[in-house]
C-alpha angles and dihedrals in degrees: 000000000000102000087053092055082052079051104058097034090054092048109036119357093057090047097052137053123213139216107187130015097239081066095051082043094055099045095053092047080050091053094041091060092042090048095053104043107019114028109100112230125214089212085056096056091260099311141128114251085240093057081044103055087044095056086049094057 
């Protein structure tokens, strides 16, 4: 869990700037979306978790 938090900071929370907290709020519910169904995992050859899990099936 932590090394996901690293994760998101690094790759969206340094590179933006904010105005309200709903905004912030809504861009980490986006990652973390993003993070879980599209972003493709080196642990996973290269696959989304998503495309993981199907392969699996």
């Amino acid at each position: 869990m932590e090394g996901f938090w690293g994760t998101l900071k690094c790759e969206k929370y340094y590179l933006n700037k904010y105005s309200t907290f709903e905004e912030l709020k809504k861009d980490i519910e986006d990652y973390i979306q993003f993070y879980n169904e599209k972003r493709l995992q080196k642990r996973l050859n290269g696959l989304s978790p998503l495309e993981y899990r199907a392969k699996a099936a």
